[in-house]
C-alpha positions as CSV (number, residue, x, y, z in Angstrom):
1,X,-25.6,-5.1,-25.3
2,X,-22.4,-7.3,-25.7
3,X,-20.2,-8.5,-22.9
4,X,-16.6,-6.5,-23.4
5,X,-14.3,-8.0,-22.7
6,X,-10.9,-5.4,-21.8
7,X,-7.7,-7.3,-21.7
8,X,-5.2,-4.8,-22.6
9,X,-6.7,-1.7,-21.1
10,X,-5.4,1.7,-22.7
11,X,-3.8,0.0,-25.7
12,X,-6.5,-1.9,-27.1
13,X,-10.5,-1.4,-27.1
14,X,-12.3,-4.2,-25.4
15,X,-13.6,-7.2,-27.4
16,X,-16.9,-7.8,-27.8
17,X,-18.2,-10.9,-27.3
18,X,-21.8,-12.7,-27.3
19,X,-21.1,-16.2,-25.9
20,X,-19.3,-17.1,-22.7
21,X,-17.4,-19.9,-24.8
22,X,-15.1,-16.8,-26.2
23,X,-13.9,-15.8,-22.4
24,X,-10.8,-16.8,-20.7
25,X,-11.0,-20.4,-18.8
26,X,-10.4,-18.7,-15.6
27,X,-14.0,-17.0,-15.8
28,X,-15.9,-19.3,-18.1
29,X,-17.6,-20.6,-14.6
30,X,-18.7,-17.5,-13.7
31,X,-21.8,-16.2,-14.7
32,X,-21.7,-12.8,-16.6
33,X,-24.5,-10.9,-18.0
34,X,-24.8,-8.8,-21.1
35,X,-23.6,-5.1,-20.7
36,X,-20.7,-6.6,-18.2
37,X,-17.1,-5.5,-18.6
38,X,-14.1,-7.5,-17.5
39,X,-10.9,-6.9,-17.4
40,X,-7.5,-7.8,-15.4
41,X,-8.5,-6.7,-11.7
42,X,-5.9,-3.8,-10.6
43,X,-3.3,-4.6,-7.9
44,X,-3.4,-2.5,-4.3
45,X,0.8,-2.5,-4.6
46,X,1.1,-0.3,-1.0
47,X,-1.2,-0.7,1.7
48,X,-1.6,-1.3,5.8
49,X,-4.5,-3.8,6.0
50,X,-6.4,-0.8,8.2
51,X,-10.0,-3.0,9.2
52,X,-10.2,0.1,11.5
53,X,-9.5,3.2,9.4
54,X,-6.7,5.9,11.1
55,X,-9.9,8.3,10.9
56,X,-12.1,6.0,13.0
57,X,-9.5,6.2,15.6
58,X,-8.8,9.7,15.8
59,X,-5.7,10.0,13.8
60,X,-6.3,13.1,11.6
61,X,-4.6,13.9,8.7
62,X,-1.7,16.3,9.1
63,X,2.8,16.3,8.3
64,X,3.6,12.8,8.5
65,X,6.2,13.2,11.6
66,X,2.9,14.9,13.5
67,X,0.5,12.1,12.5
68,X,2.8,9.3,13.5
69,X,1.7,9.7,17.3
70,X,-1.5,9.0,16.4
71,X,-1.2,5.5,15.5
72,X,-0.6,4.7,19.2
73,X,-4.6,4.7,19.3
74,X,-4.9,2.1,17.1
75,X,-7.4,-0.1,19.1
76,X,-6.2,-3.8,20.3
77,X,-8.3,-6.1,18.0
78,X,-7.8,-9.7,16.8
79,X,-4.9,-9.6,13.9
80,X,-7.0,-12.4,12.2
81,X,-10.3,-9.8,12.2
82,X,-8.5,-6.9,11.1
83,X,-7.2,-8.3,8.1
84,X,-10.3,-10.0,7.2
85,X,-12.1,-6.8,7.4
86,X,-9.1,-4.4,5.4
87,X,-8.7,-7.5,3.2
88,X,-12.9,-8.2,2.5
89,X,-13.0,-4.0,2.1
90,X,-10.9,-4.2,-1.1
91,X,-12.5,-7.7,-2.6
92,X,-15.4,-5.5,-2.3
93,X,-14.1,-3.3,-4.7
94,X,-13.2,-5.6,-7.4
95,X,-9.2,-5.4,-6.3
96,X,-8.1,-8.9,-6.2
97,X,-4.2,-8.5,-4.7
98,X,-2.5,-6.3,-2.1
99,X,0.7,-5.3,-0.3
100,X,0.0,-5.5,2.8
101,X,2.4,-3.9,5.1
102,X,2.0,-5.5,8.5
103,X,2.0,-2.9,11.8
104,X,3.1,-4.9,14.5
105,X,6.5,-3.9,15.5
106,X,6.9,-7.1,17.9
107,X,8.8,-9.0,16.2
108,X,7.5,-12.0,19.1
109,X,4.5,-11.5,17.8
110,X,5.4,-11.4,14.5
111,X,5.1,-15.2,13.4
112,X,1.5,-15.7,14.8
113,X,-0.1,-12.5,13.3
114,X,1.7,-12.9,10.1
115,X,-0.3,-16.7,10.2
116,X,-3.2,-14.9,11.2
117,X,-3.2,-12.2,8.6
118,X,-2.3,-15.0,6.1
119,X,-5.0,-16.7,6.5
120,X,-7.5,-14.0,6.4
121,X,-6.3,-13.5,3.0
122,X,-7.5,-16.9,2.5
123,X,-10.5,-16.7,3.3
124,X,-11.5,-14.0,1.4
125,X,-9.8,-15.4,-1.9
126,X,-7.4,-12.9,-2.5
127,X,-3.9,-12.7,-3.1
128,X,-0.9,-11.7,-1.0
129,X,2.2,-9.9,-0.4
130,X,3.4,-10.0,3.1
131,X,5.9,-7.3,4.1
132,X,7.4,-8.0,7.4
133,X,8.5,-5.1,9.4
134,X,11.9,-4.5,10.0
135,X,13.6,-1.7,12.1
136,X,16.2,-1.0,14.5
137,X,16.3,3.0,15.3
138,X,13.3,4.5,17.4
139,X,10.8,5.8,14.7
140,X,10.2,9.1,16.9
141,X,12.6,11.1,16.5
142,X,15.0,10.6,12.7
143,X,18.2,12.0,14.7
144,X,18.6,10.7,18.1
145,X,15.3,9.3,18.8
146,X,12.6,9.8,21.8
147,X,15.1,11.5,23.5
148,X,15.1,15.0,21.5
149,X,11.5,15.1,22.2
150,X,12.4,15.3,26.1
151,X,12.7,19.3,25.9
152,X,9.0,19.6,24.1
153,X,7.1,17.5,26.9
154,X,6.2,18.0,30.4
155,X,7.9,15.7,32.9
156,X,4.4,13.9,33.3
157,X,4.4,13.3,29.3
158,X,8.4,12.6,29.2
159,X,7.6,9.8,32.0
160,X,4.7,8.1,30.2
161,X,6.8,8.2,26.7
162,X,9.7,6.8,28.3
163,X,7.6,3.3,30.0
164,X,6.6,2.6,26.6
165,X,10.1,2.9,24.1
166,X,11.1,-0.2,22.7
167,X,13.4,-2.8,22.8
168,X,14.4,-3.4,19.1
169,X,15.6,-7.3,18.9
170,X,18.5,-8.2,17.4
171,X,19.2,-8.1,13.5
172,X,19.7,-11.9,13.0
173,X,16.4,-13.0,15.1
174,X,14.5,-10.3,13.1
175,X,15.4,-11.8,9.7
176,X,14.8,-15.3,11.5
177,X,11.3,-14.5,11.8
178,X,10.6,-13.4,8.4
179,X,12.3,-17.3,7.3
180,X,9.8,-18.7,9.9
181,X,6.9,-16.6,8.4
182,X,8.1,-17.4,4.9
183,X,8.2,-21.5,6.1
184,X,4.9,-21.7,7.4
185,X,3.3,-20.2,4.1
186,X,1.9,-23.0,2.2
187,X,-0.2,-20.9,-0.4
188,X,0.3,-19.8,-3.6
189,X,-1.2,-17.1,-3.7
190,X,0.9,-15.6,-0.5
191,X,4.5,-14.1,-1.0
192,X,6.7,-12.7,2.4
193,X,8.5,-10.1,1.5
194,X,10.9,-8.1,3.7
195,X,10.0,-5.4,4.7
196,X,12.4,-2.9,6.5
197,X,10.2,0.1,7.4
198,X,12.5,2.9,5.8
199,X,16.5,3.7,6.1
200,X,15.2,6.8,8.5
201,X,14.7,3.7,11.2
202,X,17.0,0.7,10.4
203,X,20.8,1.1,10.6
204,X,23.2,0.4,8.1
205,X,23.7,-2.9,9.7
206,X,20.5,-3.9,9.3
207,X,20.0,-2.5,5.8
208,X,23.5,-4.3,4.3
209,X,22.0,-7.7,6.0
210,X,18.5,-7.6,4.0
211,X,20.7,-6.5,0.6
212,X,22.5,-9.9,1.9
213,X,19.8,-11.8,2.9
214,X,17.4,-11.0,-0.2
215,X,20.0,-11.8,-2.6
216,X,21.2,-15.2,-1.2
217,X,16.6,-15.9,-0.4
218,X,16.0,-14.8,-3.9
219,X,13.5,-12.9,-1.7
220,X,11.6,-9.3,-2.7
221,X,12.0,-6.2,-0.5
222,X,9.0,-3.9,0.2
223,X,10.2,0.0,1.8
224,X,8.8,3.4,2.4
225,X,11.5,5.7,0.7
226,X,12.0,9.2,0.8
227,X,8.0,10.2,2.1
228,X,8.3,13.6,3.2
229,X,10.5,16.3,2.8
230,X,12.1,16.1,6.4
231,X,13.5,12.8,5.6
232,X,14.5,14.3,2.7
233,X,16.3,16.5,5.1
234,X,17.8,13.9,7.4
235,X,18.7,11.5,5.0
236,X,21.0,14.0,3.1
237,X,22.9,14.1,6.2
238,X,23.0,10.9,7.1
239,X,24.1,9.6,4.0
240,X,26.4,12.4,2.3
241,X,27.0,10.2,-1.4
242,X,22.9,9.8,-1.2
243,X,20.5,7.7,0.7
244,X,20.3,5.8,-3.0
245,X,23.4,6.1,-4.1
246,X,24.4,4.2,-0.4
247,X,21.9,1.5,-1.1
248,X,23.1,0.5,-4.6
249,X,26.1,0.5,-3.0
250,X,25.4,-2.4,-0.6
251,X,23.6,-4.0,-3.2
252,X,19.8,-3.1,-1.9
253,X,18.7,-2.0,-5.3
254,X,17.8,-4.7,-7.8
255,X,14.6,-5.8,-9.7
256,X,13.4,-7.4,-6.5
257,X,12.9,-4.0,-4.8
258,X,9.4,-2.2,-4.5
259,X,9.8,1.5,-2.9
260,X,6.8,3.5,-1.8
261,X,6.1,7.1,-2.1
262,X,9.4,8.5,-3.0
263,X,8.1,11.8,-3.1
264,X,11.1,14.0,-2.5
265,X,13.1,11.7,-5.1
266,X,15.6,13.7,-7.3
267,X,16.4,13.2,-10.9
268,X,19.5,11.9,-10.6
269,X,18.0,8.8,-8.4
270,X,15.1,8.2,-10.3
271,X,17.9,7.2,-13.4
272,X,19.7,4.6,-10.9
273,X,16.4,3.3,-9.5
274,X,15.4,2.2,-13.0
275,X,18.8,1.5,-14.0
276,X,18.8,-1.5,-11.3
277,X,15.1,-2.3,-12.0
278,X,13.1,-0.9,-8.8
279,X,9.6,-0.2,-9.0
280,X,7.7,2.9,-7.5
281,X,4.7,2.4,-5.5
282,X,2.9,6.0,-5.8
283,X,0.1,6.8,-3.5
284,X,-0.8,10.3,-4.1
285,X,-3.9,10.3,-1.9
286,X,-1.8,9.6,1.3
287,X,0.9,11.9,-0.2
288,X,-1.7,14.8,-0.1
289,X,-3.1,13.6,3.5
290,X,-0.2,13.7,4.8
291,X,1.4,17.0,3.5
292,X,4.0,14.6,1.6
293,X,3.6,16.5,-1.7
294,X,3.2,15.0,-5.0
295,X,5.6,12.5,-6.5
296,X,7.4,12.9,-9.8
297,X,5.9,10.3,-11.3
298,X,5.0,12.1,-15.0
299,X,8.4,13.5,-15.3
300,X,10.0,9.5,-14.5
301,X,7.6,8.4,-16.9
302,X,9.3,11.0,-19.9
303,X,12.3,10.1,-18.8
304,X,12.2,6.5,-19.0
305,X,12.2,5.9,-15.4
306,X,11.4,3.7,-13.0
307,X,8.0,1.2,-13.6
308,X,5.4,2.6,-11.0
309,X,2.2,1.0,-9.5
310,X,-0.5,2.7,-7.3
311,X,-1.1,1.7,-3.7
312,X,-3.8,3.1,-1.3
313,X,-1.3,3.3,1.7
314,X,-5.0,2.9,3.9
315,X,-5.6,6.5,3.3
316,X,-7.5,6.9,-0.1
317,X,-9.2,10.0,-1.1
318,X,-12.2,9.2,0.0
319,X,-11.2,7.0,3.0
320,X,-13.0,4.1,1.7
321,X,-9.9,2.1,0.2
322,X,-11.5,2.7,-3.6
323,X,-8.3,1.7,-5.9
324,X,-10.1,3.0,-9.0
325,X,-10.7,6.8,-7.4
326,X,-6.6,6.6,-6.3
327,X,-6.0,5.8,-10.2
328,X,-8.5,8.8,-11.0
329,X,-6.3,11.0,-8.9
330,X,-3.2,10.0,-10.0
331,X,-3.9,10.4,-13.4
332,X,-5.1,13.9,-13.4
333,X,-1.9,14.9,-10.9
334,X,0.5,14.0,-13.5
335,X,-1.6,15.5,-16.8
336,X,0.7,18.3,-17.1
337,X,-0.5,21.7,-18.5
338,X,0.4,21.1,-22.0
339,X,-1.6,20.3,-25.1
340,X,-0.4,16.6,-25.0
341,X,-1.6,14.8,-21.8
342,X,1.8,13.5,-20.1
343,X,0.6,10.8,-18.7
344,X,-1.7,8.4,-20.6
345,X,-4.7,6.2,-20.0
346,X,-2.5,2.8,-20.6
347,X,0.7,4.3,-18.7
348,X,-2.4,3.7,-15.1
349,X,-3.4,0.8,-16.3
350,X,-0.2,-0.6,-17.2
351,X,0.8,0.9,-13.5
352,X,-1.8,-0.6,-11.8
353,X,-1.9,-4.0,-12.8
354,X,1.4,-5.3,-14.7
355,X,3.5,-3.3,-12.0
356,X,1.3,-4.2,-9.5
357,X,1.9,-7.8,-10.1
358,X,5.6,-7.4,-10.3
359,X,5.1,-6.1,-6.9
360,X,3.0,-8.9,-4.9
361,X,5.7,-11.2,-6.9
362,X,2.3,-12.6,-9.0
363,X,3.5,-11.6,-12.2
364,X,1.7,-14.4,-14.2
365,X,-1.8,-13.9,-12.3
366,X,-4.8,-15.1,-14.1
367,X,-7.0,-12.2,-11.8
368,X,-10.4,-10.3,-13.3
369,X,-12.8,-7.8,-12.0
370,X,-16.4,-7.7,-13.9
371,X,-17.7,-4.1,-14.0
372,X,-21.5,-3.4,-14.4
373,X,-20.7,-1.3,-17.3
374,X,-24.2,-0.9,-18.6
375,X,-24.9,0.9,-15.4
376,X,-21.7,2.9,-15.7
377,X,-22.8,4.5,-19.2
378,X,-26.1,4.3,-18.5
379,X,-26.2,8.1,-19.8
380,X,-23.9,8.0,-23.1
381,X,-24.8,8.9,-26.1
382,X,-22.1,6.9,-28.1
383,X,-21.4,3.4,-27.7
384,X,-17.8,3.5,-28.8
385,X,-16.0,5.7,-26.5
386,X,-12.9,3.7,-25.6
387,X,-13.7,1.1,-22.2
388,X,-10.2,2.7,-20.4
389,X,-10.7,6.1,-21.0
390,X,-14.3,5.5,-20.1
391,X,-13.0,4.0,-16.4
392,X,-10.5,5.8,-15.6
393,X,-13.0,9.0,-15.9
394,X,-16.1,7.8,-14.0
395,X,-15.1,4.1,-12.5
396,X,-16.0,3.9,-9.0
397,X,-16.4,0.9,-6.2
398,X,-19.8,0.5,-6.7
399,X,-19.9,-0.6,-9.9
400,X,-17.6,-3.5,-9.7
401,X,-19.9,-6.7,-9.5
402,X,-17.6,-9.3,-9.4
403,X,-13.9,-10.5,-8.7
404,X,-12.5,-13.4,-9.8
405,X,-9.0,-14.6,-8.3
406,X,-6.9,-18.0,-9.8
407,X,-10.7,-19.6,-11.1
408,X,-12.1,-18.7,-7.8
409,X,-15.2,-16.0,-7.3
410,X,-14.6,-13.8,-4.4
411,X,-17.2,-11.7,-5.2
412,X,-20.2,-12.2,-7.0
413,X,-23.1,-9.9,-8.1
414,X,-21.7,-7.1,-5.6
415,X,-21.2,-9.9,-2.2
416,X,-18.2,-12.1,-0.8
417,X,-18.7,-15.4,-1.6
418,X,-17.0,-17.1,1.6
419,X,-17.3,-14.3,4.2
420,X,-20.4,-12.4,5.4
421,X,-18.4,-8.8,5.5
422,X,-21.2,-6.6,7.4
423,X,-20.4,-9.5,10.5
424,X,-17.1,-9.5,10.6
425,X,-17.1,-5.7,10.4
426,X,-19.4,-5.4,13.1
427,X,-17.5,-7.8,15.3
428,X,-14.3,-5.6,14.9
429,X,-15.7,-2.5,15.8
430,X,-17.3,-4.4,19.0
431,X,-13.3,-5.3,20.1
432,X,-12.3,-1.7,19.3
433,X,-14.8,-0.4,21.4
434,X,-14.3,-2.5,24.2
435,X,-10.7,-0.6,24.0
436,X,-12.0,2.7,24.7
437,X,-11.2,2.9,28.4
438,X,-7.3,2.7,27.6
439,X,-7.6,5.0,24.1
440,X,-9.2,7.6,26.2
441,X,-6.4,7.6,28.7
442,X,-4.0,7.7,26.1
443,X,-5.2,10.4,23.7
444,X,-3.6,13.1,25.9
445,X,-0.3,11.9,25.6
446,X,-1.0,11.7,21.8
447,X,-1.8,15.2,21.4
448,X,1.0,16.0,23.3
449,X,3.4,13.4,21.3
450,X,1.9,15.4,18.4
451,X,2.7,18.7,19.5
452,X,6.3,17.9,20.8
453,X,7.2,16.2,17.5
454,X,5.9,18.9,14.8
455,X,7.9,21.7,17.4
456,X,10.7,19.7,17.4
457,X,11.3,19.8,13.3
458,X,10.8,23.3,12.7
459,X,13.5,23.4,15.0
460,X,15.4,20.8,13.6
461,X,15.1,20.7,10.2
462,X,14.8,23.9,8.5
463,X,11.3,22.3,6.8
464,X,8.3,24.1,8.3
């Protein structure tokens, strides 16, 4: 069996090829072996760099709003481990670039972790994009903050909530940091992004100075946008004209804007978000998680609007950050009922690696995965079923074999090549253990938190 090589998945076959001679430069070092498949390794365009999964501390699934609480159990772990763990989980699966959406909401501690998480990426060998968090309203309550939880908790709750609200810093010293991040980024294969966390928490101040600041940085934006219906809800009556329509209007929407989700997005936006060029990250895995519903991402298509990519948002289907199953799910989602599929094999592929690069800002990435295809289609009968079709059907994690990212293996036959994973993994989990005196004390006040929150927007909202 041939080597095939697939470098325009969904619009062309693969090529195939007897001698490594006929292979790109970029892999030509890299041993392959007959029955391999490369092709252009997908992009992770939305993600959380989650080394401990929300599951693994106790964060079920459920409404968005309700979940939220739950992430105050993330355990306290070394920034620099985390990432080399969330980071080494998707190498591992033959993904070779990610949006990583960093958690900390301190923006003191900003510039250290974002060095730490920077160079994780580093170390493992793939590339990039860092979206710093930005925000200025309390993300606990969308109109009026912790304080319209007050009549849901018990004074003892109320008390503990209230020691631990937050001091947002000031809009000018949060942009600073994202410049000082940005300055003390010297790889290529890294690009800091802002990355306000949605309009529901940052005030139009703050919002009109990123439009500002991205525009005179020539710097990309990275926000959730319009994730659940009770934003939906309390965004219409925030912003009366339209949450979009507002940000066009300040000059937020342009080509160098990525927006995640944007499940609850109407028609009418959807024709101005392509009109100034933004891209869609869907993630219909978390969408489903997370009650979110499913993202009208077959009827933009028809339309001709926005580009999309796929992002794992650290909650795929399975829970074990596998890009190729979120593609999988994604494309069956948006098939439509009708005798012509509506969305087709090249619209994912196109999605999840062309977008995907416009995303992380590595648009002219030289990035390839090497499936053990021979394995794959161990069991078929015919030889020329088309590669794309064939992966987007039964591709899985466990078949990619190797990842190579800018002329460098990161993974070869099925293992890191600069980072033994199954330590670093284990060395995590020690640190989030040793945090299991304080999580227990605090998952009370979670459930409550959790409680309070999804009672207080049936109240508010009208959105059960």
């Amino acid at each position: 069996m041939a080597m095939r090589l697939l470098l325009d998945p969904g619009h062309a076959p693969a090529r195939r090829i007897e001698e490594e001679a006929e292979l790109p430069p970029a892999l030509r070092s890299v041993r392959l072996q007959r029955g391999d498949l490369v092709l252009p390794s997908p992009v992770n365009a939305h993600d959380h760099g989650y080394g401990i999964r929300t599951l693994d501390f106790g964060a079920l699934d459920d409404a968005l709003e309700a979940w939220i609480p739950g992430l105050r159990l993330r355990p306290r772990t070394d920034p620099y481990l985390e990432a080399l763990v969330a980071f080494g989980r998707l190498a591992r699966t033959g993904i070779g670039a990610t949006m990583h959406c960093h958690n900390s909401l301190n923006v003191d501690r900003l510039i250290d972790e974002a060095g730490a998480v920077m160079r994780a990426a580093g170390d493992i060998g793939i590339r990039l994009a860092l979206s710093c968090p930005l925000l200025d309203h309390d993300a606990w309550a969308y109109d009026g903050g912790p304080q319209r939880l007050r009549p849901f908790l018990s004074e003892h709750d109320w008390n503990a909530l209230a020691g631990t609200i937050p001091d947002y810093a000031p809009i000018r010293t949060q942009l600073d940091a994202v410049e000082a991040v940005a300055a003390a980024n010297t790889s290529p294969l890294v690009d800091v992004q802002y990355g306000p966390i949605g309009p529901q928490w940052c005030s139009n101040a703050l919002l009109e100075a990123i439009a500002e600041a991205s525009a005179s940085h020539d710097r990309r934006i990275h926000m959730h946008l319009l994730e659940s219906p009770r934003q939906r809800v309390w965004l219409d009556r925030r912003f009366p004209e339209g949450v979009v329509s507002y940000l066009d209007r300040i000059g937020f929407l342009s080509p160098r804007l990525a927006v995640a989700h944007g499940v609850q997005l109407r028609p009418d936006e959807l024709e101005l978000l392509a009109g100034r060029g933004v891209q869609i990250v869907s993630n219909p895995a978390a969408n489903l998680r997370l009650r979110s519903g499913v993202a009208p991402i077959a009827s933009t298509v028809e339309s001709g609007g926005p580009a999309f990519a796929i992002g794992l948002d650290g909650t795929g289907l399975d829970d074990d950050q596998d890009l190729w199953r979120e593609m999988r799910l994604l494309y069956l989602l948006q098939g439509g009922r009708g005798l012509t599929r509506q969305l087709a094999t090249g619209d994912i592929f196109d999605a999840a690696i062309r977008v995907g690069r416009q995303v992380v800002n590595a648009r002219g990435a030289e990035d390839f995965t090497i499936v053990d295809y021979r394995t794959l289609i161990a069991d078929a009968l015919f030889d020329d079923i088309d590669e794309a079709d064939v992966l987007l059907t039964r591709m899985s994690a466990r078949y990619a074999k190797g990842l190579v990212v800018a002329g460098r293996a990161v993974m070869r036959e099925r293992r890191l090549t600069s980072v033994d994973f199954d330590a670093a993994l284990s060395e995590l989990s020690t640190q989030a253990r040793a945090d299991l005196p304080r999580l227990q004390k605090q998952r009370p006040l979670v459930r409550a938190l959790s409680e309070a929150t999804r009672s207080y927007y049936a109240a508010w909202s009208g959105v059960s």
